[in-house]
SELOTI-480023 format. One line per field, with one value per residue (C-alpha): residue number from 1; x, y, z. Coordinates in nm, 4 decimals. Example, Ala and Ser with C-alpha at 12.3 -4.5 7.8 and 13.67 -1.06 7.14 Angstrom:
k = [1; 2]
c1 = [1.2300; 1.3670]
c2 = [-0.4500; -0.1060]
c3 = [0.7800; 0.7140]
# end
This chain:
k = [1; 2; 3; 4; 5; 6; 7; 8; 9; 10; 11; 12; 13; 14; 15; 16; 17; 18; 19; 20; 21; 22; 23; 24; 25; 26; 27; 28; 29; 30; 31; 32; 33; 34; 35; 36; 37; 38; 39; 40; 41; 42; 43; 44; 45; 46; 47; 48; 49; 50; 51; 52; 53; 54; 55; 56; 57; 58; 59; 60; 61; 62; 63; 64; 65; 66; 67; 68; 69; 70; 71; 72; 73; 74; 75; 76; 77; 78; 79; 80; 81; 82; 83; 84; 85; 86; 87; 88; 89; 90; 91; 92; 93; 94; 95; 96; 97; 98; 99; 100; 101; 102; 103; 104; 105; 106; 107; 108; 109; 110; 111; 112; 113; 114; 115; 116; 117; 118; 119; 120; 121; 122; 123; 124; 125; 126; 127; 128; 129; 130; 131; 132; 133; 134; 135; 136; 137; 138; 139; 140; 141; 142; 143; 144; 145; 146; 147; 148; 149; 150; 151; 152; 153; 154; 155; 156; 157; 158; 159; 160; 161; 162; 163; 164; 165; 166; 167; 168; 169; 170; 171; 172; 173; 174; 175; 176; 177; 178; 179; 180; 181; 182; 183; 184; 185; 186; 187; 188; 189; 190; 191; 192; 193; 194; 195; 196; 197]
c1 = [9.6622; 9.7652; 9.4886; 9.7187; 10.0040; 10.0026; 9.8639; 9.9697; 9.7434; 9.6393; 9.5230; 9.8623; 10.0102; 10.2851; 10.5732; 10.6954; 10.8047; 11.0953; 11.0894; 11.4128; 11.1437; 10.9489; 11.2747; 11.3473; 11.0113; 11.1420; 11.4907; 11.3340; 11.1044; 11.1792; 11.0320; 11.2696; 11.0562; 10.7465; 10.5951; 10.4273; 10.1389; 10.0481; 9.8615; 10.1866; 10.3552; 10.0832; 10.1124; 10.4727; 10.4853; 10.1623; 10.0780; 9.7690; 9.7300; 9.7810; 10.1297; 10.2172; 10.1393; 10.3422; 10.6248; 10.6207; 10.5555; 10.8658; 11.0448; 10.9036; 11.0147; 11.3578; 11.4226; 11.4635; 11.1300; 10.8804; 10.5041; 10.2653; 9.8106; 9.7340; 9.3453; 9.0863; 9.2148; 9.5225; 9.9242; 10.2350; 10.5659; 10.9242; 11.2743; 11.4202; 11.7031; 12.0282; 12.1151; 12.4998; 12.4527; 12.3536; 12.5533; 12.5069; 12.5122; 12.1530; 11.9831; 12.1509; 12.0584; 11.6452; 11.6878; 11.8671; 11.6137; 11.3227; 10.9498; 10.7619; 10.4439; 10.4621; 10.5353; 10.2495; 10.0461; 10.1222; 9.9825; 9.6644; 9.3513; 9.0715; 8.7573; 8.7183; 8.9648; 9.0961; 8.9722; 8.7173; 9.0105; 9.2914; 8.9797; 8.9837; 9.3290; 9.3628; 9.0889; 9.2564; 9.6088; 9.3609; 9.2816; 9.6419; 9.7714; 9.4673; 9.5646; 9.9719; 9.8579; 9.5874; 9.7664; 9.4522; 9.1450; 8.7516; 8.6185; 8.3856; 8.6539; 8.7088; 8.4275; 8.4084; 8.7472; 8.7880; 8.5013; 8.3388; 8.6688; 8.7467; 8.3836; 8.5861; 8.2486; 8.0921; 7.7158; 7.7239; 8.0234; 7.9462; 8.0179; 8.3765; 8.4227; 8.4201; 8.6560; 8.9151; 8.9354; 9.0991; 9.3413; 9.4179; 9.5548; 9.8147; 9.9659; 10.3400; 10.2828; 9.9262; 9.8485; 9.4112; 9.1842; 9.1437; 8.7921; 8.7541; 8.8704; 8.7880; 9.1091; 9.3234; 9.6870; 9.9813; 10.3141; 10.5387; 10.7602; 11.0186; 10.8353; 10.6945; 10.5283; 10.5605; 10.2369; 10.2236; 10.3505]
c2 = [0.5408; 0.5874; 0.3965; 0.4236; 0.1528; -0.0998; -0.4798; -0.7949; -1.0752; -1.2006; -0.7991; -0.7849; -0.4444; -0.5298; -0.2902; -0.4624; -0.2616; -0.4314; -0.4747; -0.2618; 0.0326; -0.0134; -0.0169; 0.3215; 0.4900; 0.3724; 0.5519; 0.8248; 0.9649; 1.2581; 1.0762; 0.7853; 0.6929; 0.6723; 0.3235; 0.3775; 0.1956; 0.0122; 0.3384; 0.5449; 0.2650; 0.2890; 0.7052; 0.6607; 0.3940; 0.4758; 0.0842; -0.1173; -0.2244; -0.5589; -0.5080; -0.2953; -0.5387; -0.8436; -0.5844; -0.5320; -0.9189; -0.9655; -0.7087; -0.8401; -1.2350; -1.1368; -0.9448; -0.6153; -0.4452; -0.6052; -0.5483; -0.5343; -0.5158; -0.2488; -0.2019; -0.4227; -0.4520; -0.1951; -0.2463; -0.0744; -0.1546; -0.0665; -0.0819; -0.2416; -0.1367; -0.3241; -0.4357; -0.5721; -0.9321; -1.0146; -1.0023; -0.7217; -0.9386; -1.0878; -0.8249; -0.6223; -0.7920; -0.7023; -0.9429; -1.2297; -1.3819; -1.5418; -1.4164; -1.7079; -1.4976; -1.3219; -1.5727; -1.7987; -1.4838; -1.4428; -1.8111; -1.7652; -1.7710; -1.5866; -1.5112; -1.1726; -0.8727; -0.5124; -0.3902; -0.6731; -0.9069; -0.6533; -0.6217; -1.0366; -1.0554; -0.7305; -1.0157; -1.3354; -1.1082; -0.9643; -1.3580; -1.4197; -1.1677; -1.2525; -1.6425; -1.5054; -1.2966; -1.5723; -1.8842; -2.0979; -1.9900; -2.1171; -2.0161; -1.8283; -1.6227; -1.5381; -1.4367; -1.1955; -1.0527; -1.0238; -1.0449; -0.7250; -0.5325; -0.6796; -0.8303; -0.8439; -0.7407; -1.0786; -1.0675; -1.3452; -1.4671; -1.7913; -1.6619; -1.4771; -1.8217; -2.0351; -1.8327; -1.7092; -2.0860; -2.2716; -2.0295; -1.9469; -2.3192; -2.2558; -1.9743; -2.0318; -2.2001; -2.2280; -2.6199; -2.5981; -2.7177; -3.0715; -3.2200; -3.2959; -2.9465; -2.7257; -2.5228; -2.3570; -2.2963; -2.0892; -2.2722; -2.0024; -1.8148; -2.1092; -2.4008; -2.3022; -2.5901; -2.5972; -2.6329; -2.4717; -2.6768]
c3 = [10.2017; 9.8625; 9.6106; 9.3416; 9.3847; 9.1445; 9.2789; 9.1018; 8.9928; 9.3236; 9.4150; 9.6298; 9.6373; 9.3460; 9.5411; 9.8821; 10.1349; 10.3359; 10.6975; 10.7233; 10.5824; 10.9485; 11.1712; 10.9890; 11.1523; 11.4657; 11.4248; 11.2434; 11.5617; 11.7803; 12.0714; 12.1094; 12.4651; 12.2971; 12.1739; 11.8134; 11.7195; 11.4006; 11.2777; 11.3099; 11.0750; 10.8353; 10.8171; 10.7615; 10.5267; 10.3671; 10.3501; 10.4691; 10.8407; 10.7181; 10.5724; 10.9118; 11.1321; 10.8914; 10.9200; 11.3355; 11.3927; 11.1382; 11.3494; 11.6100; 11.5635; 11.4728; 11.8370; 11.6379; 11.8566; 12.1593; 12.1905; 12.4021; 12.3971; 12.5915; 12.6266; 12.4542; 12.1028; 12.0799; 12.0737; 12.0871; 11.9409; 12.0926; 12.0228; 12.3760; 12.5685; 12.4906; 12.7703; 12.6345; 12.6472; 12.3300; 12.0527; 11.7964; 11.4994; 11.5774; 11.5450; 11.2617; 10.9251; 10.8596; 10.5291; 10.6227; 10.8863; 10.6857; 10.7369; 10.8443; 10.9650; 10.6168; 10.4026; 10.5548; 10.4964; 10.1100; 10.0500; 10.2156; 10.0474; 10.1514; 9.9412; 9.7649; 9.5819; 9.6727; 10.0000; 10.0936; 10.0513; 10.2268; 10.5491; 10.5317; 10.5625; 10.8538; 11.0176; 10.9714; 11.1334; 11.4108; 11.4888; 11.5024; 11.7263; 11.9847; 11.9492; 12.0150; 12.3138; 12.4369; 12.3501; 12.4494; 12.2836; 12.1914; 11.8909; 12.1512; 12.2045; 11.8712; 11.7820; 12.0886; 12.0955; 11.7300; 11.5153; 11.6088; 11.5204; 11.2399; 11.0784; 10.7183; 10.5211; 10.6603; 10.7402; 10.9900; 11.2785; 11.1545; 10.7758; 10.9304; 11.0671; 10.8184; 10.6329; 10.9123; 11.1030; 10.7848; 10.7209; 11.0780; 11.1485; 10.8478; 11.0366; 11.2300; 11.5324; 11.5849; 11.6945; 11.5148; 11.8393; 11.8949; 11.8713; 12.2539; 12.3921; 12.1296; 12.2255; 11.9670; 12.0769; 11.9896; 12.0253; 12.0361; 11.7359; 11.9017; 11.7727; 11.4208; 11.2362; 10.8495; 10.7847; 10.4342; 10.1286]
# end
């Protein structure tokens, strides 16, 4: 990745790079059978694995590509097969859709700068995704599923906990546990709650 892009004041990379920019790697392959993971977006785009992942789930949300885990912690990303029944105009304009997931993203705030604060946020999307794909989960499960992948420089799970749990329940469509079950729950990209102000 390059280290020299300019970040603003909140140590965000100052130059955004538009979902449209993701789609293009997709279009861009020799290999149009082949899935490409977040790493290949990264390559291309030369951008953190945070910002690849905000652009597939953005991609993603707006029916433009479909994923799927494979394995214990990876994912692939694909353009589907049209199939003729839906109408071309949803899925042509990348900018006109807003970016919930990214947006709710931007106004996070997680402690530390530069690359402690990019690995908190990679954390904090790594939480996110296993909460999408397991749309019940303890905070046991967290903290086995996620935490060792993605420990975000914090000494302790309880430490990575305190810090990714708050922010996690202001994410799209995540319903924070309830005191008797200790669940958290995804709702679905169909039944985001505006839980930022």
């Amino acid at each position: 990745m390059g280290n020299d892009r300019e970040r603003n004041s909140h140590g965000q990379y100052a130059d955004r790079i538009p979902a449209k920019a993701a789609r293009e790697v997709f279009e861009e392959r020799d290999d149009f059978g082949r899935p490409l993971t977040a790493d290949d977006i990264i390559e291309s785009l030369d951008c953190s694995r945070r910002t690849a992942h905000n652009k597939l789930n953005t991609l993603v949300d707006e029916g433009i590509l479909e994923t799927r885990k494979i394995g214990a912690s990876g994912r692939v990303w694909w353009v589907p097969i049209e199939t003729g029944t839906e109408p071309a105009s949803s899925r042509s304009d990348l900018e006109a859709s807003p970016h919930p997931i990214q947006d709710a993203m931007d106004e996070i705030d997680l402690p530390g700068s530069g690359s402690t604060l990019e690995a908190r946020r990679d954390a904090l999307l790594a939480a996110y995704d296993y909460l999408i794909t397991n749309p019940s989960a303890r905070k046991s499960d967290f903290l086995e599923n996620v935490y060792p992948d993605y420990p975000a420089e914090f000494e302790t799970e309880e430490g990575w906990w305190n810090a990714i749990q708050p922010a996690l329940k202001d994410l799209p469509g995540v319903d924070p546990l309830e005191e008797r079950g200790n669940i958290w729950t995804f709702l679905g990209s169909d039944r985001f709650k505006p839980t930022l102000g």
